[in-house]
C-alpha positions as CSV (number, residue, x, y, z in Angstrom):
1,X,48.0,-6.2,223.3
2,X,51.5,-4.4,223.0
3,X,54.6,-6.2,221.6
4,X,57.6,-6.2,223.1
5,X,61.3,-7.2,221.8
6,X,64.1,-8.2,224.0
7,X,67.4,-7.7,221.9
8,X,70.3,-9.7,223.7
9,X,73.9,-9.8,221.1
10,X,75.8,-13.1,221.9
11,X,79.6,-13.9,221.4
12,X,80.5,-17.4,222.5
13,X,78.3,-17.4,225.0
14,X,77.6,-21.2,224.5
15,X,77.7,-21.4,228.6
16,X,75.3,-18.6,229.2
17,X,73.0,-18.7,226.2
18,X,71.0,-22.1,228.1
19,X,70.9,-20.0,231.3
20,X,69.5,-16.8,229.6
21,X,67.0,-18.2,227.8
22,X,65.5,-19.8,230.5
23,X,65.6,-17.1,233.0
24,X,64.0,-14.7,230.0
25,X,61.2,-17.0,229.8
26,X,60.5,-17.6,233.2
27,X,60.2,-14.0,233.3
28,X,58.0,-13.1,230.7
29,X,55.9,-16.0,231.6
30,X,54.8,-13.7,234.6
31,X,53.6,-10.9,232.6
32,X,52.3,-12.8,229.2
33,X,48.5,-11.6,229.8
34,X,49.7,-8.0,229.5
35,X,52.3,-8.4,226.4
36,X,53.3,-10.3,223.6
37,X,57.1,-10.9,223.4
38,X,59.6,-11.4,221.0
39,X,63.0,-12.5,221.5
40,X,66.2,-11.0,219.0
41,X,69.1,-13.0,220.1
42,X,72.1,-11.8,217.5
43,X,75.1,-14.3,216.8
44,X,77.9,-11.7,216.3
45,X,80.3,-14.3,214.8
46,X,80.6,-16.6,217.6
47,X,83.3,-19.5,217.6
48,X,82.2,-21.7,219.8
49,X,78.4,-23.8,220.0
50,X,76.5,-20.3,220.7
51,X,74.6,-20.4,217.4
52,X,74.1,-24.3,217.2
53,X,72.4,-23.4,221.2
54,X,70.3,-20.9,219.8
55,X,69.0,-22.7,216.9
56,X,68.1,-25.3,218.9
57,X,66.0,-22.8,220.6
58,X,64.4,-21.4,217.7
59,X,63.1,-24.9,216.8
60,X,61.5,-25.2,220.3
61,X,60.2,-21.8,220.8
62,X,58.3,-19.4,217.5
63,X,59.6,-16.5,219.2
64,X,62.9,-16.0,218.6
65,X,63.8,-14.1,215.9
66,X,67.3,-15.6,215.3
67,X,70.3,-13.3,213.3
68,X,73.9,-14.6,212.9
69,X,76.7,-12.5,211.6
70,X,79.2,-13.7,209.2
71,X,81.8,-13.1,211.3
72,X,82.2,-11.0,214.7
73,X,81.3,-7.5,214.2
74,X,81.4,-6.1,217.3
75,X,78.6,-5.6,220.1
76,X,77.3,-1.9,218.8
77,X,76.5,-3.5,215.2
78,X,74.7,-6.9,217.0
79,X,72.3,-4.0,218.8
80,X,71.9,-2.2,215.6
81,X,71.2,-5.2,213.4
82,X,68.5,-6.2,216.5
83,X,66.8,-3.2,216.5
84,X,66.2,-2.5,212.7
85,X,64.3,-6.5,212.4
86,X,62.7,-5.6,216.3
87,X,58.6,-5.4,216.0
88,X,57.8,-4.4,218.8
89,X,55.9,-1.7,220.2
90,X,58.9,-1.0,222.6
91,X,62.2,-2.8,222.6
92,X,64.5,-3.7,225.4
93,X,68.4,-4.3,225.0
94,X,70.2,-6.2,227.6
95,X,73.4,-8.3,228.0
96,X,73.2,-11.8,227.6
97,X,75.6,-12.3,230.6
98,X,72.6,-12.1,232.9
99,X,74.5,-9.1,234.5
100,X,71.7,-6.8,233.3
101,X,69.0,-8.2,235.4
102,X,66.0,-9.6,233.9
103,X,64.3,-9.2,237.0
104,X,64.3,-5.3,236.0
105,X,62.2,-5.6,233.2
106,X,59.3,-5.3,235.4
107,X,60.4,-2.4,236.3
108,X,61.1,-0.6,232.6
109,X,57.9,-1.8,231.4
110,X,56.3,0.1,234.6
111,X,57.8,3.0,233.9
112,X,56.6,2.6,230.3
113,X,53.1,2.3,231.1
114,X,53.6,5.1,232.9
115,X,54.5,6.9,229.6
116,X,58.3,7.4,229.5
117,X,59.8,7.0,226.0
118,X,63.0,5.9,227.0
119,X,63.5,4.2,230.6
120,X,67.6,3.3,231.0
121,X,68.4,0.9,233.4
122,X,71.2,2.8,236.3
123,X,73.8,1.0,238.0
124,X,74.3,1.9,241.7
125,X,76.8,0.1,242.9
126,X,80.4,-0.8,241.4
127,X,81.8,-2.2,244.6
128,X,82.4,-5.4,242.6
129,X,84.7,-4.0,239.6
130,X,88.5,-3.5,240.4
131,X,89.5,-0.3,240.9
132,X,90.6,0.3,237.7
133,X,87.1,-0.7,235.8
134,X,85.5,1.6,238.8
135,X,88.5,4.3,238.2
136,X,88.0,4.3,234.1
137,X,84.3,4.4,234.3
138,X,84.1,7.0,236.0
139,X,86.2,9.3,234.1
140,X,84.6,7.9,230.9
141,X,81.4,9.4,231.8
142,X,83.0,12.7,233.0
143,X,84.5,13.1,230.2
144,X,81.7,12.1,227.9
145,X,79.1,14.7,230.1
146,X,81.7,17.2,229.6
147,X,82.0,16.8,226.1
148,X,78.5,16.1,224.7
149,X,77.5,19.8,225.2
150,X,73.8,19.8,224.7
151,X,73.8,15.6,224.6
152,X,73.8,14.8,227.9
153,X,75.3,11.2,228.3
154,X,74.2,9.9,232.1
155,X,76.4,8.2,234.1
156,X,76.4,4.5,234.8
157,X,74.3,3.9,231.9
158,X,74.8,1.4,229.3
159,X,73.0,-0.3,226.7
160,X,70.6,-1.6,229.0
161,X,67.3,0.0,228.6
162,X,63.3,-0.1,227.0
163,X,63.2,2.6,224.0
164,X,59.8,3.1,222.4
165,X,58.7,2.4,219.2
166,X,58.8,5.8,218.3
167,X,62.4,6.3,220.0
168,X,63.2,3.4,217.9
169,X,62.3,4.4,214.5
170,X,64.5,7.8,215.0
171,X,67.6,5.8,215.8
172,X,67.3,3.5,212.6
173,X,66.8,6.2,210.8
174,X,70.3,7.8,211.4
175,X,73.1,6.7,208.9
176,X,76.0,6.7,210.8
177,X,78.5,3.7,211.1
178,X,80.4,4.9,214.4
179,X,77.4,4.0,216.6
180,X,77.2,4.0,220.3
181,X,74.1,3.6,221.2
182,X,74.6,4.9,224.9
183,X,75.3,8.4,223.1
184,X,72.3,7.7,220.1
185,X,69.6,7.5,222.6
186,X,70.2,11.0,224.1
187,X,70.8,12.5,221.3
188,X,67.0,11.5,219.9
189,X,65.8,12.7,223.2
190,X,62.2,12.5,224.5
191,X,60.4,11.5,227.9
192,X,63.0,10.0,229.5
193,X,63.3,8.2,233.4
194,X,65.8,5.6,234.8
195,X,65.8,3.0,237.1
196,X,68.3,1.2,239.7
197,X,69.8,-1.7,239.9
198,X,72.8,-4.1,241.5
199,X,74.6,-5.6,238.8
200,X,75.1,-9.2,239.9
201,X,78.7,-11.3,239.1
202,X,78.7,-13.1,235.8
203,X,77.7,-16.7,236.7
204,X,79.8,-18.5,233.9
205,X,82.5,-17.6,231.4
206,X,84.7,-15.0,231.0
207,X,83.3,-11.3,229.8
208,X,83.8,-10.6,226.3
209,X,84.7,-6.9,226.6
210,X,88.0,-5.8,227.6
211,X,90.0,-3.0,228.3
212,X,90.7,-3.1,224.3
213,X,86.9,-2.5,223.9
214,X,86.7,0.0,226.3
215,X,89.2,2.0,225.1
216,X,87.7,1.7,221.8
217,X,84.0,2.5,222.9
218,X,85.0,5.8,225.0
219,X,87.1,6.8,221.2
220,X,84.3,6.7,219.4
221,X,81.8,7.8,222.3
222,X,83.9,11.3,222.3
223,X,84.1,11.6,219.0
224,X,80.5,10.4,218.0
225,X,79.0,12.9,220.8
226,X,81.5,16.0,220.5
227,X,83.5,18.1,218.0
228,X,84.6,20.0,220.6
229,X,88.1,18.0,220.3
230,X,89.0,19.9,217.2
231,X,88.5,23.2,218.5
232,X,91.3,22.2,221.1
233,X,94.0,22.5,218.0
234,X,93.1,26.3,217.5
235,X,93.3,27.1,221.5
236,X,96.0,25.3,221.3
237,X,97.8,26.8,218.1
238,X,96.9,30.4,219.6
239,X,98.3,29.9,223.5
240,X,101.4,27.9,221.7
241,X,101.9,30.9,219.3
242,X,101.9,33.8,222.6
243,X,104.1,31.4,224.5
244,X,106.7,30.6,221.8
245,X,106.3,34.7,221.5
246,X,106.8,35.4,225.0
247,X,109.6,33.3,225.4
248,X,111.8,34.7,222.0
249,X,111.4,37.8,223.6
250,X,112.3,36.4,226.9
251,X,115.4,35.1,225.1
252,X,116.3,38.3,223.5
253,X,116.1,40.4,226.6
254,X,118.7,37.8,228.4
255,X,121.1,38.3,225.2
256,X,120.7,42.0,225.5
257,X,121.8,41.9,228.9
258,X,124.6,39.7,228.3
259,X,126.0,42.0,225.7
260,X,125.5,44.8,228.2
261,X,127.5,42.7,230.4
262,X,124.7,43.0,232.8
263,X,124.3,39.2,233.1
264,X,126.1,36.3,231.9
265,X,123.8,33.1,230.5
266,X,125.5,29.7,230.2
267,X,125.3,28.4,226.9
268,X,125.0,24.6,227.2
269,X,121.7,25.8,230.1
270,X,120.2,27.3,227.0
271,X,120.4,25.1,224.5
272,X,119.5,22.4,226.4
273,X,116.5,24.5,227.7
274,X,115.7,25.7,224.3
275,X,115.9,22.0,223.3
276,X,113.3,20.7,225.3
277,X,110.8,23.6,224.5
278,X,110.6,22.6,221.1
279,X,110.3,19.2,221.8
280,X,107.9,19.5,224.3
281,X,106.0,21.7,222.0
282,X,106.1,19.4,218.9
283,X,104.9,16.7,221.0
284,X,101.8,18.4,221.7
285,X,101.4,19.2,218.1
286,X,101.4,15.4,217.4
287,X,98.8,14.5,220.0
288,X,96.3,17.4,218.4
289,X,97.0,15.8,215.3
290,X,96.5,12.5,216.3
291,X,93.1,13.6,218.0
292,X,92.0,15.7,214.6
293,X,93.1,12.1,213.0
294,X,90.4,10.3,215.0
295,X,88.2,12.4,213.0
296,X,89.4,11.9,209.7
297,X,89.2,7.9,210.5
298,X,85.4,8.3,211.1
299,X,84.9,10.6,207.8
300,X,86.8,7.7,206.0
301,X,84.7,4.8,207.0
302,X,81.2,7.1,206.4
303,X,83.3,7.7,203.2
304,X,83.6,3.6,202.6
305,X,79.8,3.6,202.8
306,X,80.2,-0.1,203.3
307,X,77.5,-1.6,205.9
308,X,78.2,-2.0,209.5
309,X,77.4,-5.9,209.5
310,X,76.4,-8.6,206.8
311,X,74.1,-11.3,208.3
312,X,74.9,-15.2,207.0
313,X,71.4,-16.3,208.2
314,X,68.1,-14.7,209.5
315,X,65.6,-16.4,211.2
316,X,62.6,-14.5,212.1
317,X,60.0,-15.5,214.7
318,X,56.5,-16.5,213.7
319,X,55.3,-13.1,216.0
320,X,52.3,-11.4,214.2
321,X,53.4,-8.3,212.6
């Protein structure tokens, strides 16, 4: 009989935890003759009764494989640390908001049967964001798709999707620390399908992930995907460089003339015009530096070779290995 995980990271989810867990089981319970199951919930530092919640669970129900962070690490390091203690034969990641559906999990593991290696779960409606989540999203994923050259990121993806065993043991096996999985999976490839859903309205609490995190995940989505940032700093050095050409001999001609009494150029017009061409010009210099700067953050943390989470306590589940 094939093993499945479900991998679900929590932060202060102390009103949802109850509700997920319940709904998770009533769902597997449906399809228990076909697979065993294992649930990885990850604690990623919460503050409020979210680990107490889930311990309680663990007590009740062998299994859970229970992690807690020592402290709040961030969403992308609870999937990572759930995926390297996962067993199963495939592993499904989902939000613990409920906003991923559990009712799709029918419909991964179909398509897994089926033989896909990866099966990502699609939203197809945003009707319910504000126009600026809808508005950001979107150009998120232009930009990413853009980007990613051969890495195709699809849109209105997230981390909610089956992976394979064998999917599974690629990711772990890469080293770096700026993970987002969204752009990981791609990258490893293989047989890969989707399938649609509605994302529902949260039923309680507030979402964890703000326009903060956002911005953060499309940083290091663009520059964990693409290096083709960098090579914007040498187009931009060369067009800069026939410009700033262009325009001294531009400048020169106009003093030729006025020596030749041919035409007359106000002074204070020039040097205020001249003025602002270097600023403007410097100003771009600083925004390709602060880009190629991004970079040079990421080298430094693979540099600090320190690990992306440390777990306080690790329950594992009594699941047959």
């Amino acid at each position: 009989m094939q093993r499945i995980s479900i991998v679900a990271p929590m932060y202060n989810e102390e009103e949802m935890a109850p509700i997920f867990y319940k709904t998770i089981c009533n769902i597997v319970e449906k399809v228990k003759d076909k697979y065993i199951f294992e649930f990885v919930l990850i604690n990623d530092g919460s503050k409020d009764k979210t680990l107490s919640l889930l311990k309680e669970f663990k007590n009740k129900d062998d299994r859970i494989h229970l992690i807690s962070f020592s402290r709040n690490y961030g969403h992308e390091a609870a999937i990572c640390a759930g995926m390297k203690e996962a067993k199963g034969d495939a592993i499904i990641i989902m939000d613990s908001d409920l906003q991923d559906p559990p009712e799709v999990i029918y419909e991964l593991l179909k398509k897994y049967e089926e033989g896909y290696e990866v099966v990502n779960g699609r939203r197809v409606d945003r009707k319910k964001d504000s126009f600026l989540k809808r508005f950001t999203a979107e150009k998120y994923y232009d930009v990413i798709y853009k980007l990613s050259g051969k890495i195709k990121v699809p849109k209105n993806i997230g981390n909610f999707r089956l992976i394979s065993r064998k999917v599974l043991d690629h990711i772990n096996a890469l080293n770096e620390r700026s993970r987002v999985f969204r752009v990981i999976v791609p990258y490893v490839g293989f047989k890969t399908t989707s399938v649609d859903f509605v994302r529902p309205k949260r039923l309680k609490g507030e979402s964890k992930y703000n326009y903060k995190s956002m911005f953060s995940l499309a940083g290091d989505s663009i520059v964990s995907s693409s290096s083709i940032p960098l090579g914007w700093s040498l187009k931009f050095g060369i067009y800069t460089s026939i410009i700033s050409i262009i325009g001294m001999l531009v400048f020169a001609i106009f003093l030729i003339l006025k020596k030749c009494n041919v035409y007359s150029l106000n002074i204070d017009s020039k040097f205020f015009f001249l003025l602002f061409f270097i600023a403007f010009f410097f100003s771009l210099v600083f925004i390709f530096l602060g880009i190629i700067s991004q970079y040079i953050a990421r080298i430094f943390k693979e540099a600090q070779d320190r690990p992306l989470y440390i777990i306080d306590e690790d329950l594992d589940s009594n699941m047959q290995k």
